[in-house]
N, C-alpha and C positions, 0 to 999 in steps of 0.2 A: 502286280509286281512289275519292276519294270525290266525288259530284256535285255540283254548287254551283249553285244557281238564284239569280241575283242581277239586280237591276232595274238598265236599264241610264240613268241618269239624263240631264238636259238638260246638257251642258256644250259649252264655246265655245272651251275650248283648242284649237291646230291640231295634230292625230295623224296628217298625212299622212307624217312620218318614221317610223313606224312599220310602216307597211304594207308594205314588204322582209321584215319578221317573219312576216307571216303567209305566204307564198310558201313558206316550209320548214317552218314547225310541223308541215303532215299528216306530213314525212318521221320525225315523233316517235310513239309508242306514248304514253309518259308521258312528262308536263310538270308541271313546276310553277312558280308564278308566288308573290313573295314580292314583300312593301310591306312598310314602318312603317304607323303607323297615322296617319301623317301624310295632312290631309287630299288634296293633289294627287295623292299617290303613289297613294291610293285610288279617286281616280276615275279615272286612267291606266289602275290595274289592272281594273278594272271595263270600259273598255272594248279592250282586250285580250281580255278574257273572251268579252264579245262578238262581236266579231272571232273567236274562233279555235273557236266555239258552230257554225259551220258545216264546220265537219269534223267526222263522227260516226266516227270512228277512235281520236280522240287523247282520252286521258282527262286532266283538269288536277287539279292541287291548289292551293288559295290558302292563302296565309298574309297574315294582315295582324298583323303584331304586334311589339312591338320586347325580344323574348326570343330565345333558342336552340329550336330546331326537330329535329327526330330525322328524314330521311327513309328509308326503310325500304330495306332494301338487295336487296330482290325486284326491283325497278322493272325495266322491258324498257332493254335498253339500245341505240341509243344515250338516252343522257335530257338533256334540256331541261328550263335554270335560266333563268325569267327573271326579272331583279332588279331592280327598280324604284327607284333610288336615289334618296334625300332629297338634302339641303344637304352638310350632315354625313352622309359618307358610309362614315367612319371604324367608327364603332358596326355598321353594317350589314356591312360587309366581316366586324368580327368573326364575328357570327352566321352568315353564309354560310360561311366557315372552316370552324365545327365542324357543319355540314350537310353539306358534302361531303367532308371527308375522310376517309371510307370506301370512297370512289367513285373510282374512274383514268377512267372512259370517262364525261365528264361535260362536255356543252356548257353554256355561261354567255351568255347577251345580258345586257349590261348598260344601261339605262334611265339619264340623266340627264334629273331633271324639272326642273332651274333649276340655273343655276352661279353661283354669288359670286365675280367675281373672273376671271383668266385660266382658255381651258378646260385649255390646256397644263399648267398644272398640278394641274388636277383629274383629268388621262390620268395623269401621272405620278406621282401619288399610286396610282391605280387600276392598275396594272402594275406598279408597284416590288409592290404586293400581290400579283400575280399570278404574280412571276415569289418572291416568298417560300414563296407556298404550291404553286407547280408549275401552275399552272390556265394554260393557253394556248390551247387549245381556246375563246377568248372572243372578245367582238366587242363595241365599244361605242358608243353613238350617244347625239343630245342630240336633245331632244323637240323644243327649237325650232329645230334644224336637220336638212333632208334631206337635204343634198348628198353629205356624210361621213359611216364608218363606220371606225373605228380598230381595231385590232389590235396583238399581239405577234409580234415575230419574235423568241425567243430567245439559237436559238444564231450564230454564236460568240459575239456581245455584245450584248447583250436592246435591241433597240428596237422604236420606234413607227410603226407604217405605217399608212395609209391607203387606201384603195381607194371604190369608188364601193357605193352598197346592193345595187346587183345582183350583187356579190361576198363578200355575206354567208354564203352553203353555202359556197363553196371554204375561206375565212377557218375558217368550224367546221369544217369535215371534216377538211381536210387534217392528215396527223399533222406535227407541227412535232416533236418529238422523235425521226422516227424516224433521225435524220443528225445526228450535234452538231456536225459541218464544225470539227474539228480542236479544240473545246471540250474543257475539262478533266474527266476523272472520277478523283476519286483515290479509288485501293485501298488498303486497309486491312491491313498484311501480320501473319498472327500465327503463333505460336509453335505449332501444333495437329496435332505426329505423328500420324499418315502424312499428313496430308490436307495441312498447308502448314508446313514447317518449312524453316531454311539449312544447308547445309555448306559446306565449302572445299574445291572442284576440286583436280584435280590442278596445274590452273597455278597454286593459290594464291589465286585469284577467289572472293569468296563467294557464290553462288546460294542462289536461292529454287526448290524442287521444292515435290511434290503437286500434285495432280491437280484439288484445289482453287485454288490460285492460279492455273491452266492456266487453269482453264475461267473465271475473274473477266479475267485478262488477255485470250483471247478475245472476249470480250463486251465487251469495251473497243474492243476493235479491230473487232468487230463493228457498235460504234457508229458506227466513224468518228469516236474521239473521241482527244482525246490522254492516255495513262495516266502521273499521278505516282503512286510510293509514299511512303505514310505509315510511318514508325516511329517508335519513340523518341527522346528526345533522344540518347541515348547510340549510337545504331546498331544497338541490340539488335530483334527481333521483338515486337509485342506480345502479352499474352497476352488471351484475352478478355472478361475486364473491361477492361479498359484500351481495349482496341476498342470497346466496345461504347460506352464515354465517347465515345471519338473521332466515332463514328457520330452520336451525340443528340445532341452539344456543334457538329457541323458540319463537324470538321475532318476527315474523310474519308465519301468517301461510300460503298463496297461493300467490306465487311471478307471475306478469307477463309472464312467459315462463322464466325459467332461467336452463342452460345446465349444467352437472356435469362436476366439474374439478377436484376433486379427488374422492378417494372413502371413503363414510361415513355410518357408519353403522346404524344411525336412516335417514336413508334418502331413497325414494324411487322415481320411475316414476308413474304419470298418464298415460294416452293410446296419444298420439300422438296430438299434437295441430297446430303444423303448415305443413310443407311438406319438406319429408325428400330428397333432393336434393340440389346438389351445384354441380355449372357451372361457366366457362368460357366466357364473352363477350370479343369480340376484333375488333376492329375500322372497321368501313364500310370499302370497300376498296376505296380508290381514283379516281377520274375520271382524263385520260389518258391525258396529257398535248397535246392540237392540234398539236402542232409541231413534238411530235413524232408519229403521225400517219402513216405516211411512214415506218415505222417497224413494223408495228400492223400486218398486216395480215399474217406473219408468224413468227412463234415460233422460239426461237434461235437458236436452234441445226438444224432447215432448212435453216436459214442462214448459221450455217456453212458448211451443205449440198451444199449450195449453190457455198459458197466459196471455197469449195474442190472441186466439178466439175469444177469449172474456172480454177483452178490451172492443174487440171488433163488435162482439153482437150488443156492447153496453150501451157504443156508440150509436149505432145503429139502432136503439130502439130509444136513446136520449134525442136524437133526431127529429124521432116520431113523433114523439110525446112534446117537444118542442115546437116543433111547425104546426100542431094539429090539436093538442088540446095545451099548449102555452105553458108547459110542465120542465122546471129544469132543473128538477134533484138527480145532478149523474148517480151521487152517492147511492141512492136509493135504487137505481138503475144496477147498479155494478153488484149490490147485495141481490140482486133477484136472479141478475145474471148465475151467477155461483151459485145459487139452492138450486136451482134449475140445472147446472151442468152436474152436481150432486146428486140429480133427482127427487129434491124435496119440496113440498109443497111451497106455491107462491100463493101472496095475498090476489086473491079474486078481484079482476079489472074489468072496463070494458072491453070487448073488443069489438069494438066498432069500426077496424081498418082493417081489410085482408091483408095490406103488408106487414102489421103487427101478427098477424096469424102467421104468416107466413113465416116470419123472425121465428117465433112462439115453435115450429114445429122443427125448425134447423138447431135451435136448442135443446129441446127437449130429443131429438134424433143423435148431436153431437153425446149429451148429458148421459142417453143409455149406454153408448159405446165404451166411454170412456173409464164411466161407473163399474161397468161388469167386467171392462180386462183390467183395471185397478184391483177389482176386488176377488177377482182369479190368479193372479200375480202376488197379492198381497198373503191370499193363504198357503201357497207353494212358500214363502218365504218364513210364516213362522211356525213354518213343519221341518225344516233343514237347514243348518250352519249354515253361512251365506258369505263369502271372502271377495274381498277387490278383484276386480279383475287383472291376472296375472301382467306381467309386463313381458313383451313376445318379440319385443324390437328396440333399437337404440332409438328412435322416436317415443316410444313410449317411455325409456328411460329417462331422457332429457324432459319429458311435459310432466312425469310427474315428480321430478327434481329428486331423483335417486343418482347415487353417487355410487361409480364401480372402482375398484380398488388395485392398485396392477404394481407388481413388483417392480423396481425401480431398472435391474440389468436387464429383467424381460421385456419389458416396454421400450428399452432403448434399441434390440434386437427388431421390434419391430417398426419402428419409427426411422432406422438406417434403410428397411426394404419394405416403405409405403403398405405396410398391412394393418397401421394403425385403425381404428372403426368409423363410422360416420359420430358427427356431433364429440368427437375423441376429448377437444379445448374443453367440452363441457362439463362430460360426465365420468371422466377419469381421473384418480387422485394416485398420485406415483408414493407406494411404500417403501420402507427399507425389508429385508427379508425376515426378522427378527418381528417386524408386526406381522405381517402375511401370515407366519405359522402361528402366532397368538390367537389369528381371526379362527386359524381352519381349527386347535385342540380345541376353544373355548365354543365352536359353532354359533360365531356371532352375526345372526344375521341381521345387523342394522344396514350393512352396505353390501353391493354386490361386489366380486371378486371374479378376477383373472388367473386362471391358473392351468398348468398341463392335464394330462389325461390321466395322469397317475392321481395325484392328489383330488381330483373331479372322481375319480371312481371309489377315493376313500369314505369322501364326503356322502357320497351318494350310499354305497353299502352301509355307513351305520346309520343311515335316514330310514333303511331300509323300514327299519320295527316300529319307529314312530310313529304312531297315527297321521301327526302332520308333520310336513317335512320341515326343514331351517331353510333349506334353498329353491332354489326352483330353476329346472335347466330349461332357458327359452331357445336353447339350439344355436345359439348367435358364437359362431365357430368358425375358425380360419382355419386353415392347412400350414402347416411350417415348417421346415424344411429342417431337422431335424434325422440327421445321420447317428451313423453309431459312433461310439468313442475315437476319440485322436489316438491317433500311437504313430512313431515314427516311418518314415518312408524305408526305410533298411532294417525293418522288423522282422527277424526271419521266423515268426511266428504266423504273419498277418493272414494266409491262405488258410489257414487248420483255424483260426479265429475265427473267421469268417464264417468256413463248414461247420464251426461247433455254433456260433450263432444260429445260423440258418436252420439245424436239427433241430434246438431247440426251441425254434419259432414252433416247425413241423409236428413236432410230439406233443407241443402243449405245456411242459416242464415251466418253460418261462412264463408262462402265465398259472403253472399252479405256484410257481414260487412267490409269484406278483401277488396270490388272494392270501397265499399262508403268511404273510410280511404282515400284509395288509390289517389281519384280524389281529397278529402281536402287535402293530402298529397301533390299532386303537386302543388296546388292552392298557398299552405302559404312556402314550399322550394324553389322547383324547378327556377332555375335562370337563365337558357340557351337562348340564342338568337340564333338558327339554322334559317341559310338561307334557303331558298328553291334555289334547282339547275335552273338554267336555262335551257331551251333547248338547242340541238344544236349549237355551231354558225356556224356564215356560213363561208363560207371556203375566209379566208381571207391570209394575210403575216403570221400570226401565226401560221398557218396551214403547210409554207413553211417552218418554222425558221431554223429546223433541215438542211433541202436540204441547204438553204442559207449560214450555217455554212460551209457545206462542200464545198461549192462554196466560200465562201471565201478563208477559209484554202488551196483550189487549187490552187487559183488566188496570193495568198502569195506565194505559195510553188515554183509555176508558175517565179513569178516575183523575188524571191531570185534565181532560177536557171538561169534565164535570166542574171540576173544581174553577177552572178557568171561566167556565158559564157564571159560578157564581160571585167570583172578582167580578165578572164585566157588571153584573146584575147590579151588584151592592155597589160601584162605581156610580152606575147609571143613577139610581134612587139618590146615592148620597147629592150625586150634582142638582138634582130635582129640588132636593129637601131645601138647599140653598138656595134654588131660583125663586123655591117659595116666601122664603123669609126675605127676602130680597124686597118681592114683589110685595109683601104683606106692610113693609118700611116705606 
């Protein structure tokens, strides 16, 4: 804080109404004392100063000045305002306004150094302000009188009391907010699956669920206060924009959880109410069609391993048989090569070149390896269901041209603060929110999906009993910044909101509320008929389909060459038959 050495000059005004002041100042850490730069207001404050010079505990700060002030939001708290008011006392109230409204735990003495006029209605100027900006925690007095010291009593209906100066601690101490004795708090209801949305009971009755409205209705009740709700003109829920209007404009005071979408300057956060995380779901992966199991047990780039050793040793012994016995059927070369990497018996040759022996046993070496972990791999495979391999990253999403799904205001929320994903142009498709919830009741998983941590935890509990799941969580998860509901800056509930949140974290309450929602939640939505997988089957033609393809397409390929041998054939004769008749003329 900063020290203030000030002379304490000659003056003759009577300050003995002031002295009830100084009896609580030590109960302060930090204080601060604010004037115009109006002359009385200066020398009040000046001796105030003095006065309260003997307490070496409490540190002060002085303002004399007729601007806006910034006080620093470290200060110990409780903390101590005290305001020295002028005439015109209108200008000064503004400046105090934007001094403490940052601050919930904020005592105010208010100072009258001369009044024009009735005081009744210089209190009732100074309290309709009071009870605007939320400040109740205040106490008022007039310099030239001792006798009284005024106050607010807000709820149920804001008025003015009185009491004697030695009832000045009780007047600041006491919380006046924490009881609203049957006062109104209106709730703000919105349209925000799972956390607060309506259905129609079975009697017909429309209700409000989530876990969210639970716990705003609680706290309502926790007040001791009496709960209206707000909706639409039409009866509908709002959404939140619409709320968050309702909140800043005044006509509701605690909305369901609703997020800021611009910035407003009577508007603040509570401490956190739901869970600040948003994630990626993207479809189970598929189980392996039987008929391509004959490709399962090695990965592609071993088949082309595969493939280029066949090419290399074909060449490699077309070579041989080339330069050395004058032989140039590759064809017959590349069919030997392949029995041989199969380990099947080859036609009996010479072998009259140790390079050809040599080829012969890097074949028949390659041909064991490759046989035995094919055919160790192959039976692991049709003993066990066999599924794509999962997609675990936004590279894997993009190569295998799967498409994620993302709410059209939440995607914009991340795209204003760079937490969009890698490859985002590619593999992201913006919904309206009316599809989004058709994906999650119906458990559609053709595409993947973006969504909070609440509806990620719906999806996930009723996957729970499936055999195989719809989704599949690859962890590809951001953080988001993600506070608790708006309510206004002059909320004189916001402190006991806050602690009622926070218990509620602490005990657990809010998350059994969040499962019990949860399980009504899929009861009266959720609309998916997931099969359960079958085992195994057992190895049947289906199993073949692929080999049978390529047996056909040989026995085509086969049978068009054949056929082709005997065009050329019967070509050939027919041109002969004529050379001979030719030749016979």
């Amino acid at each position: 804080m900063l020290s203030v050495n000030l002379f304490l000059p000659l003056f003759f005004a009577n300050y003995s109404s002031l002295h009830s002041i100084f009896n609580i100042t030590y109960q302060f850490k930090d204080l601060a004392v604010f004037s115009t730069v109006d002359t009385k207001c200066q020398d009040t404050t000046e001796y105030i100063l003095f006065e309260m010079g003997e307490h070496e505990s409490t540190a002060a700060v002085v303002f004399t000045r007729n601007s806006s002030v910034i006080l620093r939001q470290t200060i110990a708290s409780p903390f101590l305002l005290l305001a020295v008011l002028p005439v015109d006392i209108f200008e000064t109230l503004n400046i105090i306004e934007a001094m403490i409204e940052r601050f919930q735990d904020i005592k105010i003495i208010f100072v009258f150094i001369e009044v024009w006029g009735n005081q009744s209605d210089r209190l009732d100027d100074l309290f309709s302000w009071c009870s605007k900006t939320g400040a109740f925690s205040v106490v008022a007095m007039f310099l030239e009188s001792s006798e009284q010291i005024y106050s607010i009593d807000p709820f149920p209906k804001s008025e003015i009391v009185s009491a004697s100066p030695a009832m000045i601690g009780d007047l600041l101490f006491i919380d006046k907010t924490r009881d609203y004795k049957g006062a109104v708090l209106r709730r703000a209801l919105i349209d925000d699956f799972p956390r607060s949305y309506m259905y129609t009971n079975d009697e017909g009755k429309a209700v409000i669920v989530g876990h969210n409205s639970i716990y705003v209705s609680e706290f309502i009740r926790h007040m001791n206060a009496t709960m209206v709700d707000v909706l639409n003109e039409d009866g509908s829920l709002m959404n939140i924009f619409e709320a968050e209007n309702s909140v800043s404009e005044g006509r509701a005071d605690i909305p369901t959880v609703a997020r800021s979408s611009i910035c407003r300057n009577n508007i603040m956060f509570t401490v956190p109410v739901i869970s600040s995380q948003y994630s990626f779901l993207v479809p189970f992966s598929k189980s392996v069609p039987p008929s391509a199991y004959i490709t399962l047990p090695f990965n592609l780039d071993v088949w082309a391993l595969v493939a280029v050793i066949t090419i290399f040793i074909s060449s490699a012994v077309y070579l041989h048989n080339w330069i050395l016995e004058n032989s140039s059927d590759f064809m017959r070369v590349l069919y030997n090569t392949m029995l041989g990497i199969a380990s099947q018996s080859i036609p009996q040759e010479s072998f009259t070149s140790w390079r050809y022996r040599y080829i012969r046993i890097h074949l028949i070496t390659i041909g064991f390896i490759l046989t035995n972990l094919y055919l160790a791999y192959l039976s692991s495979f049709l003993t066990t269901q066999v599924y794509e391999p999962q997609l675990k990253s936004y590279k894997d999403i993009r190569d295998r041209g799967q498409k994620l799904l993302a709410v059209n205001f939440h995607y914009d929320y991340f795209e204003q603060r760079n937490l969009t994903p890698d490859y985002s142009d590619e593999i992201v498709t913006l919904i309206n929110r009316e599809t989004y919830l058709s994906i999650i009741f119906t458990m559609n998983g053709t595409y993947g999906i973006g969504l909070p941590e609440e509806e990620k935890a719906l999806i996930e509990f009723y996957q729970r009993n499936l055999k195989r799941p719809v989704f599949f969580d690859p962890s590809l998860e951001f953080p988001v910044a993600m506070p608790g509901t708006l309510v206004r800056k002059n909320s004189t509930f916001l402190v006991h909101l806050n602690n009622f949140i926070l218990n509620l974290w602490a005990s657990g309450l809010l998350n059994y509320w969040r499962k019990v929602h949860g399980l009504e939640t899929i009861r009266l939505k959720f609309r998916a008929k997931v099969e359960r997988t079958d085992s195994p089957k057992k190895l049947s033609l289906e199993h073949i389909e692929f080999i049978l393809q390529f047996l056909f397409c040989g026995l085509m390929f086969a049978t068009l060459s054949f056929l082709m041998e005997l065009l050329v054939v019967y070509i050939q004769k027919t041109k002969q038959r004529k050379c001979n008749r030719t030749n016979l003329k």
